[in-house]
C-alpha positions in Angstrom: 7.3 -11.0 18.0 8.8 -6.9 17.9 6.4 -5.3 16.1 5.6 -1.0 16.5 4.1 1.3 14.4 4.2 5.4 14.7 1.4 6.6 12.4 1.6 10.3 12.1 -0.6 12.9 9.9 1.6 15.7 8.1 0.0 19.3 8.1 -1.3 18.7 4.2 -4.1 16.6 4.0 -3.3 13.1 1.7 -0.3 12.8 3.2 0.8 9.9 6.2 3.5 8.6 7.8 4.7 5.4 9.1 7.8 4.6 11.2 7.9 1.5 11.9 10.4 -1.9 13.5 8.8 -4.9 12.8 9.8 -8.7 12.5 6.1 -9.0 11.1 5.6 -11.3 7.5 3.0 -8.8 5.9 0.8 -10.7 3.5 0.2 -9.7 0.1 -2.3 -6.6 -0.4 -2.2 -3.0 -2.0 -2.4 0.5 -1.2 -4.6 3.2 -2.7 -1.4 5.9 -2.1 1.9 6.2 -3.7 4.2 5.1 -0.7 8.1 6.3 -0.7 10.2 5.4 2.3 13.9 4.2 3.4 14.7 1.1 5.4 16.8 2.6 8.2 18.2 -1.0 9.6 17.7 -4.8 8.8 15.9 -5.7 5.6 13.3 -7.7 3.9 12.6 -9.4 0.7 9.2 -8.9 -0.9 6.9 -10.3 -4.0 5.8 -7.4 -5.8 4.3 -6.8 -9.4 7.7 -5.7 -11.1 9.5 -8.8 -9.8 11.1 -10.1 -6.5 12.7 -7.2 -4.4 15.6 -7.2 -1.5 15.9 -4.0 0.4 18.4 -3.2 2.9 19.5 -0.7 5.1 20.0 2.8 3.1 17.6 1.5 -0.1 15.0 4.0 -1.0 11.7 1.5 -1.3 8.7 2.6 -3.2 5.0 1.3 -4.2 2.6 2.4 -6.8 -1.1 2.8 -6.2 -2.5 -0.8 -6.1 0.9 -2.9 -6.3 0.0 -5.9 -4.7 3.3 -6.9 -2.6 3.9 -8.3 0.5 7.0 -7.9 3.2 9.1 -10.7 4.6 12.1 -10.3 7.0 15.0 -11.1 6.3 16.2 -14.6 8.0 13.4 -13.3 10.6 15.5 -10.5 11.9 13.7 -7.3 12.6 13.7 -4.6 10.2 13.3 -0.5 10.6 12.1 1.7 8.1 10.1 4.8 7.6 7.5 5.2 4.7 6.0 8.7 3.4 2.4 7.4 2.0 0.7 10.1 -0.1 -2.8 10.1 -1.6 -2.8 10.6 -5.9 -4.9 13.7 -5.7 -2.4 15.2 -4.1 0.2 14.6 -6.6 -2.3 15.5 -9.3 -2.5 18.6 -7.5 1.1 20.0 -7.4 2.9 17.5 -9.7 0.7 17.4 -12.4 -2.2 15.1 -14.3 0.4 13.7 -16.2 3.0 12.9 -12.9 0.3 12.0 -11.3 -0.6 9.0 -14.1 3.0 7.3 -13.4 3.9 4.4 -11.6 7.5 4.2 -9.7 10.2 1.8 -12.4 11.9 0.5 -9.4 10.5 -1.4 -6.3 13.9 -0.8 -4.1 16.7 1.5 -5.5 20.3 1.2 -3.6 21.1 5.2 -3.4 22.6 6.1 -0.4 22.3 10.0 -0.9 18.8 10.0 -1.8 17.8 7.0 1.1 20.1 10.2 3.5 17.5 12.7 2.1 14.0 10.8 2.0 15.0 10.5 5.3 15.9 13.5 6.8 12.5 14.5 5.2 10.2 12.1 6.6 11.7 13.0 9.8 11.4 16.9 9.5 7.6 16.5 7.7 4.8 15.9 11.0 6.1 19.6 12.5 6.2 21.2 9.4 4.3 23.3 7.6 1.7 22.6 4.5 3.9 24.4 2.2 6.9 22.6 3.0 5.3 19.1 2.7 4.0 20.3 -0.5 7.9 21.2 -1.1 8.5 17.9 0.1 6.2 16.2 -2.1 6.9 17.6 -5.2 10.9 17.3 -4.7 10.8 13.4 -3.9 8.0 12.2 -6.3 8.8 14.5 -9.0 12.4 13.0 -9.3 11.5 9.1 -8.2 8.0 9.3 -11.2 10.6 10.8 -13.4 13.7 8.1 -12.9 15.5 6.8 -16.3 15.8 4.0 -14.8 12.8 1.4 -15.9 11.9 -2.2 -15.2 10.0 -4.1 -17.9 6.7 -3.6 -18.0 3.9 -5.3 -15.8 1.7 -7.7 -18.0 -1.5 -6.6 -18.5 -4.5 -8.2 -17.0 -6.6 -10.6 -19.4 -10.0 -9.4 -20.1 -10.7 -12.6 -17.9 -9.4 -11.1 -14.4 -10.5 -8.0 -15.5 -14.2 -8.7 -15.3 -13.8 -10.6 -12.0 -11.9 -7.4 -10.7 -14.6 -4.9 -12.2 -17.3 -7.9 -9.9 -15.4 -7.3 -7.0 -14.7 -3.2 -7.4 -18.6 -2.9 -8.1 -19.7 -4.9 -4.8 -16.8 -5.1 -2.2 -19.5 -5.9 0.8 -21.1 -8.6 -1.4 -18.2 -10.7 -1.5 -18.8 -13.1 -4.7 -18.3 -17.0 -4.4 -15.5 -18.2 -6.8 -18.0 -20.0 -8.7 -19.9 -16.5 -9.2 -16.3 -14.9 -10.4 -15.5 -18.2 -12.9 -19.1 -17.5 -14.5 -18.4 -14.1 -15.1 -15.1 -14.8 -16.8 -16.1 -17.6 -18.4 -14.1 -20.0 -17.0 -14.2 -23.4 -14.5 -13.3 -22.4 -10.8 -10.5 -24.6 -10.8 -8.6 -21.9 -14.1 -10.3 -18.3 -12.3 -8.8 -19.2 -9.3 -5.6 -20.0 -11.5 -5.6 -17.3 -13.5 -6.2 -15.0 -10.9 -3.1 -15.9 -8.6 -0.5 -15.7 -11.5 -1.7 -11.7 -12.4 -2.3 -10.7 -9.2 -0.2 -12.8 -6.7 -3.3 -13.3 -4.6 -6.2 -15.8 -4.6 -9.8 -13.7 -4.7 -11.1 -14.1 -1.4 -7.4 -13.1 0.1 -7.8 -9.9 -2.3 -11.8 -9.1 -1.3 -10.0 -9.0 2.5 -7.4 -6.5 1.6 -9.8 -4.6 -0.8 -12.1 -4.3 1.9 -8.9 -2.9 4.3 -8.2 0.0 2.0 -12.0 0.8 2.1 -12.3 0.5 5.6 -9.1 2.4 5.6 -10.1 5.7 3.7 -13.2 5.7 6.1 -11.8 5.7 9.2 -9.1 8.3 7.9 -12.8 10.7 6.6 -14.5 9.8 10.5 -16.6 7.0 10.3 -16.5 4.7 13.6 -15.2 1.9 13.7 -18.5 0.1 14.0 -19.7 1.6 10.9 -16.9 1.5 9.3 -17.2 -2.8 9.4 -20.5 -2.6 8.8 -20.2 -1.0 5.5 -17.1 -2.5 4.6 -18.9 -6.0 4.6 -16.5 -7.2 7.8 -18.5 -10.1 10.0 -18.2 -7.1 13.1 -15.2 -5.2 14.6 -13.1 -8.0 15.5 -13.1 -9.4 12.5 -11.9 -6.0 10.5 -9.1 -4.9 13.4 -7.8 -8.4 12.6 -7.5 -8.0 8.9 -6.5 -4.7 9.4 -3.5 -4.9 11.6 -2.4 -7.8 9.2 -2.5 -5.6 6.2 -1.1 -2.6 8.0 0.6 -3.3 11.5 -1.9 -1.1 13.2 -5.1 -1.0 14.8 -8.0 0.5 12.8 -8.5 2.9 16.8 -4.3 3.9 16.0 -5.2 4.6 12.9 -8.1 7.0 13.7 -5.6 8.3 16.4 -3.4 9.7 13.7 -5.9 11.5 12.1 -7.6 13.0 15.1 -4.2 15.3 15.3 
């Protein structure tokens, strides 16, 4: 298996990036950050929430906060591509409230001239300054939140999935039992479970994992250890939470800290 990851920090705070060449199958999970990147060579397929997406070399690839998607290679071949991830506050910041409220219309767009500059970007942004990555930000997510170009519009979630979401949300640590999350709803486990996978892609416990990732996450990224850190994120120990997280995001929860110790 080829699989390595470059995570590195950008001089404004919110901001991360990833450069990575991987023959890795990602497994379905989210982000808290809007995440704009190119693929630089090979390709993958992925399942997102605006339909089933093929990117290849030179296609800009985007995600929206809390898109559940995974990443598969394509015929197994390793892939290379290089992802800008950027927290909401900071596009609420300098882009605006009302920016900052939009989702991205297209999972994987085939522009060669704006893969050319996302690039170049990504690759000038760690040794630059804070102004310029606020340039940076502002430029790229300003045109990509404002594209004419729309999908059709995600379903949205029944009030069902909704309370078994709000259950989970509320008590991440505490992970419920299925039959817990059906009473809430007001269904049998055999239709929450169901229910669940067609809205969100995922089954509950695989989403109370990557929930938990994203949590564990943001709290490495604001200095908790790593002990702590699976402590409070309801991880069995350590082990247990560098697994999950090197699943969800191709690097250990210690490189992760790494990149934010710079």
């Amino acid at each position: 298996m080829l699989h390595r990851v470059k995570c590195t920090r950008s001089a404004l705070p919110g901001l991360c990036m990833f450069d990575i060449l991987s023959d890795r199958h990602f497994p379905r999970h989210a982000h808290d950050h809007y995440g704009v990147g190119v693929m630089l060579d090979g390709g993958h397929v992925s399942w997102s929430g605006r339909g089933q997406v093929e990117a290849g070399p030179n296609h800009v690839i985007t995600v929206s906060p809390n898109e559940i998607h995974d990443g598969i290679p394509i015929r197994g071949a390793p892939r290379h591509w290089r992802m800008l991830f950027v927290d909401p506050d900071v596009i609420t910041e300098f882009a605006g409230a009302e920016i900052a409220a939009r989702e991205f219309s297209l999972p994987a767009i085939a522009n060669s001239k704006l893969a050319r500059r996302i690039a170049i970007a990504l690759q000038n942004l760690p040794g630059g300054s804070a102004k310029e990555a606020v340039e940076v930000v502002i430029d790229l997510f300003g045109e990509l939140l404002d594209s004419p170009e729309k999908m059709p519009s995600v379903s949205v979630l029944s009030r069902s999935v909704q309370l078994m979401l709000e259950r989970i949300h509320d008590k991440p640590a505490e992970a419920p039992s299925l039959v817990e999350l059906a009473g809430i709803a007001g269904l049998s486990p055999y239709t929450a479970l169901r229910r669940f996978r067609r809205e969100l892609g995922t089954t509950p416990h695989a989403y109370i994992t990557q929930y938990r990732v994203r949590w564990a996450y943001k709290a490495i990224g604001n200095g908790t250890t790593l002990a702590e850190t699976a402590a409070i994120t309801g991880f069995a120990d350590q082990s247990h939470m560098t697994r999950a997280f090197v699943r969800q995001f191709g690097v250990t929860p210690g490189q992760w800290r790494l990149a934010n110790s710079f």
